[in-house]
VOGU-3710 file (C-alpha; in Angstrom, 3 decimals, decimal comma):
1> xxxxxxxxxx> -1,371/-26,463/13,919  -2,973/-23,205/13,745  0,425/-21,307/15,126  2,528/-23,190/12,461  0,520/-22,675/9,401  0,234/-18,729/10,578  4,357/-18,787/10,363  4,291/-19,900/7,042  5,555/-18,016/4,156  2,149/-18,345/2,478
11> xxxxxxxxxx> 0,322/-17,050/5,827  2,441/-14,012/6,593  2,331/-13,077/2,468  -1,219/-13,256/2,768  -1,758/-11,434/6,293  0,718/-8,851/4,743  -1,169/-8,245/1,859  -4,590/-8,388/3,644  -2,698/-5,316/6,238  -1,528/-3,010/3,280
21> xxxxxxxxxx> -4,580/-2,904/1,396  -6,625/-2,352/4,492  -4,561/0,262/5,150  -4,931/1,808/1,872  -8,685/0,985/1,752  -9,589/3,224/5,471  -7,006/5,670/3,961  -8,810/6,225/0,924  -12,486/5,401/2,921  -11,439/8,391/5,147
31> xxxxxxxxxx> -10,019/10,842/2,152  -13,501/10,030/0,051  -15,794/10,802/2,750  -13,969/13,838/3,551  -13,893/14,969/0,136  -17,686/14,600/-0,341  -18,943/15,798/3,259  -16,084/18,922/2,021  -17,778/19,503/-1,074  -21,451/18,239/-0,054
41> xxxxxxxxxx> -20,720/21,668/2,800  -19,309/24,057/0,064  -22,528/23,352/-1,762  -24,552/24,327/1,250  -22,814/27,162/1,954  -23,370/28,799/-1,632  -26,655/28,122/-1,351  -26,668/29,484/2,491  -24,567/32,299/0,830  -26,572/33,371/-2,112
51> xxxxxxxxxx> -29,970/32,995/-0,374  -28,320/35,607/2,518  -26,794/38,059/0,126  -30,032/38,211/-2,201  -32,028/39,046/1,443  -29,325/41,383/2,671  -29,118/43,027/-0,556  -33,522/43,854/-0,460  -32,024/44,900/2,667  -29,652/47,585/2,052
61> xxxxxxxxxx> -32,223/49,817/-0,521  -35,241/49,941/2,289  -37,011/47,719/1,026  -40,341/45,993/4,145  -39,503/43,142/6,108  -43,157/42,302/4,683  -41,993/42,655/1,251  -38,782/40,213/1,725  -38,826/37,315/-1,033  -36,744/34,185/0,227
71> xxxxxxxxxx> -39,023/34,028/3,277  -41,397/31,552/2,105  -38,904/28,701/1,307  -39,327/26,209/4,368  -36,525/24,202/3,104  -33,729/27,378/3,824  -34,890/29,053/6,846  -34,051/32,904/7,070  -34,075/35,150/10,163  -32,843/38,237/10,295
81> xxxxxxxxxx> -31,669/40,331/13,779  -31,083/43,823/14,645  -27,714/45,242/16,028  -28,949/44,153/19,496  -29,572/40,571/18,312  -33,477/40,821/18,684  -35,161/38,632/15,743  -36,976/41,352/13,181  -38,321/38,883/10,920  -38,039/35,388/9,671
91> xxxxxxxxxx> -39,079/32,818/7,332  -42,712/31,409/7,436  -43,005/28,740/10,255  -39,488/29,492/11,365  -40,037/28,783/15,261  -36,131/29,070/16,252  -32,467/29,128/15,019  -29,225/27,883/17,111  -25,534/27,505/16,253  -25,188/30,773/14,226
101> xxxxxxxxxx> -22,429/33,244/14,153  -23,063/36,455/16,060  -22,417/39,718/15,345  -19,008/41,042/14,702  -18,320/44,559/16,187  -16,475/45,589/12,397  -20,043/45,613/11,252  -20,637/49,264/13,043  -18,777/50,689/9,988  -20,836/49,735/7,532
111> xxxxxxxxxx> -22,566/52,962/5,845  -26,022/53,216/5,058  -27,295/50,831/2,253  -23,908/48,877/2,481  -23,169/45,312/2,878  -20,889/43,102/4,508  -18,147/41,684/2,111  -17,283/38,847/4,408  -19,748/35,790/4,841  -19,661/33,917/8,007
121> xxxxxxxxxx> -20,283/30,577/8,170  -21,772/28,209/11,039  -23,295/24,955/11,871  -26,478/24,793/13,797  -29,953/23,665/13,658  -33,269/25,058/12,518  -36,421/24,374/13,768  -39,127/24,460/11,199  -43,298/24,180/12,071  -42,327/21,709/15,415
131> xxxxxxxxxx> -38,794/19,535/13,085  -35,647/20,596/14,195  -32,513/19,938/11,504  -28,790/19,883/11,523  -28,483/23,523/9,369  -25,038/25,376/7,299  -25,600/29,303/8,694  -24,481/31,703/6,332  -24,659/35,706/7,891  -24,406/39,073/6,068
141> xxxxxxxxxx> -24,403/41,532/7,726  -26,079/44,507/5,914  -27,205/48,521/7,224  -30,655/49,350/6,060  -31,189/53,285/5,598  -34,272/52,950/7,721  -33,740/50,725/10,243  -29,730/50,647/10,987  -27,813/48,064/11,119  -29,126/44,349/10,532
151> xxxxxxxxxx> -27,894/40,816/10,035  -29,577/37,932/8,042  -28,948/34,638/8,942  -29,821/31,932/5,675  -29,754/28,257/6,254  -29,118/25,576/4,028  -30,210/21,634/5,084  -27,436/19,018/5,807  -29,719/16,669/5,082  -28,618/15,899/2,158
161> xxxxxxxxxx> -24,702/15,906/2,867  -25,488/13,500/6,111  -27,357/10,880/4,114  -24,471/10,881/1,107  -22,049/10,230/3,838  -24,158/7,689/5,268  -24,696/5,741/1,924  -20,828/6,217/0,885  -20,288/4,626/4,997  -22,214/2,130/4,427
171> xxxxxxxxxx> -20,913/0,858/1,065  -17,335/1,091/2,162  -18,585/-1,063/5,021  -19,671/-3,722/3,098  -17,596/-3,713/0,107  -14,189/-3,276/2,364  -14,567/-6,603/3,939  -15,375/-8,058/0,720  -12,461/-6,504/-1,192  -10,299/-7,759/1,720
181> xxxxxxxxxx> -11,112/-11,076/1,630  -10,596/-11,222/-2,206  -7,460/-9,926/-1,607  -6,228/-12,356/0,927  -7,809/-15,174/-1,146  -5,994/-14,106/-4,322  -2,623/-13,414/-1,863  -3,453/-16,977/-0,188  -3,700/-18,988/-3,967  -0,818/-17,126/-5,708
191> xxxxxxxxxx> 1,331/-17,585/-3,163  0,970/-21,379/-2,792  1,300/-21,175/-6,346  4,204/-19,281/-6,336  6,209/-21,390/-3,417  5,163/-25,393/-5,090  8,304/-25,344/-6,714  9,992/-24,266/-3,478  7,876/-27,267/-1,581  9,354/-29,321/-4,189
201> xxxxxxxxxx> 12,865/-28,380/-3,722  12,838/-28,917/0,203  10,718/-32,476/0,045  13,757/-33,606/-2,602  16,620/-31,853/-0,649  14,406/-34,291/2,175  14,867/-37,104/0,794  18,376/-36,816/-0,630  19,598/-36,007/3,108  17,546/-39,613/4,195
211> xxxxxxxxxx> 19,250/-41,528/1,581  22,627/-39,424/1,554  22,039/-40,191/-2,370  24,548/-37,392/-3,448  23,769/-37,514/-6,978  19,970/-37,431/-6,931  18,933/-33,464/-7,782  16,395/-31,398/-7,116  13,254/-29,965/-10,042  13,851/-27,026/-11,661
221> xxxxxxxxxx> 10,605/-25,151/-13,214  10,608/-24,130/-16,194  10,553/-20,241/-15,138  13,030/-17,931/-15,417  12,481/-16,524/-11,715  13,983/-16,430/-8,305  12,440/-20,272/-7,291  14,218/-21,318/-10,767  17,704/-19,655/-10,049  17,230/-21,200/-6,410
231> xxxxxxxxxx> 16,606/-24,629/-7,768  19,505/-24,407/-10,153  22,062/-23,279/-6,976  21,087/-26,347/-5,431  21,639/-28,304/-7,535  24,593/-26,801/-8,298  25,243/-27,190/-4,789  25,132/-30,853/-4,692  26,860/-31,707/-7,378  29,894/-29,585/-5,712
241> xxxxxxxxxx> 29,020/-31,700/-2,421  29,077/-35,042/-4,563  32,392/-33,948/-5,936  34,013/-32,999/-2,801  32,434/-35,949/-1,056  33,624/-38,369/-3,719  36,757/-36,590/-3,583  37,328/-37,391/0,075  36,503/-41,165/-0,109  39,208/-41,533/-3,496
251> xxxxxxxxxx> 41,229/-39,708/-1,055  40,934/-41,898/1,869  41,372/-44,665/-0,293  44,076/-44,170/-2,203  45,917/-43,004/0,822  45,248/-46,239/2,296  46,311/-48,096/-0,725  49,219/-45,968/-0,676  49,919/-46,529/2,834  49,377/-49,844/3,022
261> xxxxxxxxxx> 52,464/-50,851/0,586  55,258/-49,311/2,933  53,212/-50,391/5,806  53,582/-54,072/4,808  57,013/-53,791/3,662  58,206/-52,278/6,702  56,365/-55,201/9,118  57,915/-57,666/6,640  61,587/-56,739/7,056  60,672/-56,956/11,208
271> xxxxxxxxxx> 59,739/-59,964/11,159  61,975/-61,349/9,159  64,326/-59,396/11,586  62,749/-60,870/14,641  62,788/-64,680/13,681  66,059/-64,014/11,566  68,148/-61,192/12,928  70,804/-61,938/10,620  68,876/-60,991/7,572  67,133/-57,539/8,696
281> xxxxxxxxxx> 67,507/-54,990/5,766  67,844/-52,122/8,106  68,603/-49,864/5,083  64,989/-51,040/3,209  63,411/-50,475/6,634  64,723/-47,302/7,100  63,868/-46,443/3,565  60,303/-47,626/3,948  60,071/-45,011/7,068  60,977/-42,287/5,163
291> xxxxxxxxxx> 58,640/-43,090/2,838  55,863/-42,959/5,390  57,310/-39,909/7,129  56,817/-37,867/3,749  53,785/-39,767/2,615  51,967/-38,548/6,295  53,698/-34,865/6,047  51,944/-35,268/2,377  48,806/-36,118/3,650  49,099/-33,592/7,115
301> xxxxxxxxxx> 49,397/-30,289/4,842  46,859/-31,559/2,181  44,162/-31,897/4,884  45,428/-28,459/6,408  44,234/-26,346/2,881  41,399/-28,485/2,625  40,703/-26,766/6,472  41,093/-23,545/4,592  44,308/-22,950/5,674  45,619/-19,846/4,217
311> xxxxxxxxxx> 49,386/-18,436/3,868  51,185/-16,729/6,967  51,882/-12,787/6,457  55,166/-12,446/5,053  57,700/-11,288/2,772  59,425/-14,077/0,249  62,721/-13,723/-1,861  61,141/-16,116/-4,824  64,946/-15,288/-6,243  66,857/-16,373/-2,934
321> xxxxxxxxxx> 64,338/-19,135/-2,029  64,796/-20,850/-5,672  68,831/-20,793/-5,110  68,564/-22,329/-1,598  65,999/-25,280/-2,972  68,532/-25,720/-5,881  71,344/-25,882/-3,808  71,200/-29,662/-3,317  70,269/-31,124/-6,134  72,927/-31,493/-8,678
331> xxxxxxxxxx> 72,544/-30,387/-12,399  69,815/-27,809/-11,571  70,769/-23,907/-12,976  69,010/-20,883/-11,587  68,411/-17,516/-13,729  66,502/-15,321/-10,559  66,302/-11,756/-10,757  65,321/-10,483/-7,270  61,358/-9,917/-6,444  59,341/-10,901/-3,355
341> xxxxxxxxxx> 55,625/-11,997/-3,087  53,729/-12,199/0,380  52,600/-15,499/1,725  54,294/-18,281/4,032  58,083/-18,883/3,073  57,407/-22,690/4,110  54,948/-23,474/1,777  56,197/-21,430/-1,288  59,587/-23,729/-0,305  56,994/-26,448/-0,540
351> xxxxxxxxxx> 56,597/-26,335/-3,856  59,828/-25,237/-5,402  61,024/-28,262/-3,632  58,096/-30,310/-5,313  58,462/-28,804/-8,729  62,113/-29,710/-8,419  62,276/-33,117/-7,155  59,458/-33,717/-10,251  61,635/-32,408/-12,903  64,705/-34,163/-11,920
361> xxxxxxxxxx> 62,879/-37,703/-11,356  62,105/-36,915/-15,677  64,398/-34,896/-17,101  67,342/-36,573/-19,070  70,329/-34,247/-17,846  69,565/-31,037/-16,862  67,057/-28,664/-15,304  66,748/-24,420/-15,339  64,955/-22,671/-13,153  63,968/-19,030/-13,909
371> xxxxxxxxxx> 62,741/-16,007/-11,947  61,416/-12,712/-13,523  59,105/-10,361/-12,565  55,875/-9,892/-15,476  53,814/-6,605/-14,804  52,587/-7,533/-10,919  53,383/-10,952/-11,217  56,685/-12,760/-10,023  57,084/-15,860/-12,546  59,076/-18,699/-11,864
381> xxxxxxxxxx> 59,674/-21,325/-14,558  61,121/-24,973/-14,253  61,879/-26,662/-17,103  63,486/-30,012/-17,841  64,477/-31,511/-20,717  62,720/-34,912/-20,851  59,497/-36,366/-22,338  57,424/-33,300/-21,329  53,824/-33,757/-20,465  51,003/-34,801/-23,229
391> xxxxxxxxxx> 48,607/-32,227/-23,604  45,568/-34,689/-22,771  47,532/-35,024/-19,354  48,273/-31,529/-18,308  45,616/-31,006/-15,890  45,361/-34,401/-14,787  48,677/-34,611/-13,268  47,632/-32,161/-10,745  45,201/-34,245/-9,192  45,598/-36,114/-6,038
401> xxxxxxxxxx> 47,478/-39,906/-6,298  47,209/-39,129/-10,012  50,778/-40,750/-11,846  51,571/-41,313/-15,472  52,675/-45,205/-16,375  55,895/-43,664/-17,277  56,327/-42,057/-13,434  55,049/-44,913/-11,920  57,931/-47,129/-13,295  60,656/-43,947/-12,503
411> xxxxxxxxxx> 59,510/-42,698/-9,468  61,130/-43,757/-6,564  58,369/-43,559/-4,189  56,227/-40,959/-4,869  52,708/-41,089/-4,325  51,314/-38,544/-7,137  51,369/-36,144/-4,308  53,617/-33,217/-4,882  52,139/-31,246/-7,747  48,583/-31,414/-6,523
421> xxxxxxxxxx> 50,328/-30,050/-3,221  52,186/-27,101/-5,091  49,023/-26,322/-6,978  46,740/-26,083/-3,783  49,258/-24,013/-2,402  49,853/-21,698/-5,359  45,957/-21,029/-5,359  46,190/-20,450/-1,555  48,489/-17,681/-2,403  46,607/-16,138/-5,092
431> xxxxxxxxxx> 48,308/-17,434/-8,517  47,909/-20,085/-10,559  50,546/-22,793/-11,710  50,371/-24,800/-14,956  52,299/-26,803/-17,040  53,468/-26,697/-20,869  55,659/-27,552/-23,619  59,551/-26,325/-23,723  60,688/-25,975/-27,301  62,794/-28,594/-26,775
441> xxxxxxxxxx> 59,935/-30,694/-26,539  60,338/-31,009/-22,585  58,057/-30,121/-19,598  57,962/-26,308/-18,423  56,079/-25,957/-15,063  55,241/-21,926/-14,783  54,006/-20,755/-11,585  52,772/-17,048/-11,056  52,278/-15,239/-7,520  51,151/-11,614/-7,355
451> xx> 53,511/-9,305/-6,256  54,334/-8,289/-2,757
//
């Protein structure tokens, strides 16, 4: 249980918060204590400094080891050696020094009453009446007129700068933890906050799969966030899954229906033929196969772009293909100016043929058919000149099985098929196809292709 609830969303948003600002909190922990043991030392080391100088300086105009001021202050030690490093005097109660600089060998050079510019600095300890303490050595080096060359070593406690870093160390240890776990707290209750709507969404995404309830939809909070625009794709989602499920089944059954008529007929006339061979209408059966042969080719390529078929690479002649579909049907006229389009000479065929066979099942005596290229379009435009369409109907009649009362009592077989066919396939290929009114009141089909 543990494992699972540590590969939540909520747990790994809280562990990564809790990470970062621990990060960030030694980072900083390390860059404050640094900065104040840094400073905490530069403030021992002026003092170290100035209490040297002001000794080297007594120093440099003769004046008695005996008459040195700055030798009575326990609390910054001061010893000062000759050039052979022998101790020459020191600060009351001053039993020992260790840790400080030596010497350097540039300090030979100094003249009489001169003193060093450079200050070196040291750590070490001092050991004052019997204590010994961590010190910060500053040394001067300094050439009394009297007795040559000296150096004076002036110590200034850590004490201080050790017990600031210990109080700042222990603070961070306390409060860090603390911080922490506010953070991961405040991580841990924004979070689950933050993902109810999402818990929401999958428990009702749950249940809808359980009941296969299609038209039930997920909550959408009132935010204007990512968890809102996710809840609105869902449901948008589903209601494109309800569509194209409830597509399918009106599919399936008005295929069946449509199936089922020719099916019937068909097993009719044979047995009629078999008891009665005399009266078999061999022409009505033979008619009622053809009928099923197109209704299944129908039905074959419909489910092939619902696969996601798309068009073979080619070249097409919309021109040439246009005369070669009119070429057997009588009263159709062709006005093609040569252009080609890419996509699958078949289909394109497909729906010439469709467009065709439509207009002639409704048009009164004639039908044109027009080619011309428009920008990087090809347009092709068959018009007849019968009823036309009614506007309320001019989207409608692309839909699957979908036939007007006055085709279903002129069509000789059709199964509202062929223009939802052409318009599938014009999509396919990247255009569109629509219908409008002629001006003589007919039915002009326009379909546009982009151009090869």
């Amino acid at each position: 249980m543990s494992r699972r609830r540590f590969r939540s969303v909520r747990a790994r948003a809280t562990l990564g918060a809790s990470l970062v600002v621990a990060v960030a909190l030694l980072a900083a922990g390390a860059a404050v204590l640094l900065s104040l043991r840094s400073n905490l030392i530069d403030q021992a080391d002026t003092q170290a400094e100035r209490v040297a100088r002001t000794v080297a300086g007594q120093l440099s105009v003769g004046t008695a080891y005996d008459e040195l001021t700055s030798l009575d202050d326990d609390d910054r030690p001061v010893q000062i050696v000759d050039a052979a490093g022998r101790p020459v005097a020191a600060s009351e109660d001053l039993e020992r020094i260790s840790g400080a600089a030596p010497p350097e060998s540039g300090d030979d050079d100094l003249e009489p009453g001169e003193i060093e510019e450079e200050t070196r600095f040291s750590d070490g300890t001092a050991t004052v009446d019997g204590d010994t303490a961590d010190h910060r050595f500053a040394a001067v080096a300094v050439r009394d007129p009297q007795k040559g060359l000296l150096t004076v070593y002036a110590g200034a406690p850590l004490s201080a700068e050790q017990s600031a870093v210990r109080t700042a160390l222990t603070v961070m240890l306390i409060g860090f933890p603390l911080l922490l776990a506010v953070v991961a707290g405040v991580t841990w209750l924004v979070t689950r906050r933050a993902l109810r709507p999402v818990e929401g969404i999958r428990r009702e995404m749950a249940a809808i799969t359980a009941s296969a309830d299609l038209a039930r939809r997920v909550p959408e909070p009132d935010t204007h966030d990512e968890v809102a625009r996710l809840a609105r794709t869902t449901n948008e989602t589903l209601a494109a899954l309800e569509s194209s499920v409830e597509r399918g089944r009106r599919f399936v059954a008005d295929a069946s229906h449509e199936l089922r008529s020719p099916i019937a007929s068909l097993r009719t006339q044979l047995e009629v033929g078999a008891a009665h061979p005399g009266l078999l209408d061999v022409a009505g059966a033979v008619e009622d196969t053809v009928r099923l042969q197109r209704l299944a080719a129908d039905l074959l390529l419909l489910a092939r772009l619902d696969a996601g078929e798309g068009p073979t690479d080619g070249r097409v002649d919309l021109a040439a293909l246009a005369r070669e579909e009119a070429a057997g049907r009588p009263g159709v006229t062709v006005d093609a100016e040569p252009v080609e389009v890419a996509g699958s000479r078949g289909q394109l065929g497909r729906v010439l043929a469709n467009l065709l066979d439509n207009a002639r099942r409704h048009a009164r005596s004639a039908v044109g058919v027009r080619v011309r290229r428009v920008g990087e379009r090809a347009v092709v435009e068959i018009a007849d000149d019968g009823d036309g369409v009614p506007e309320a109907d001019r989207e409608r009649i692309f839909e699957r099985f979908v036939r007007l009362d006055d085709a279903r009592s002129r069509d000789d077989g059709g199964a509202g098929l062929g223009l939802a066919i052409a318009r599938d396939v014009a999509v396919r290929h990247g255009g569109t196809l629509t219908v409008r009114e002629t001006p003589a009141g007919g039915a002009l089909f326009e379909l546009r292709l982009p151009i090869a």
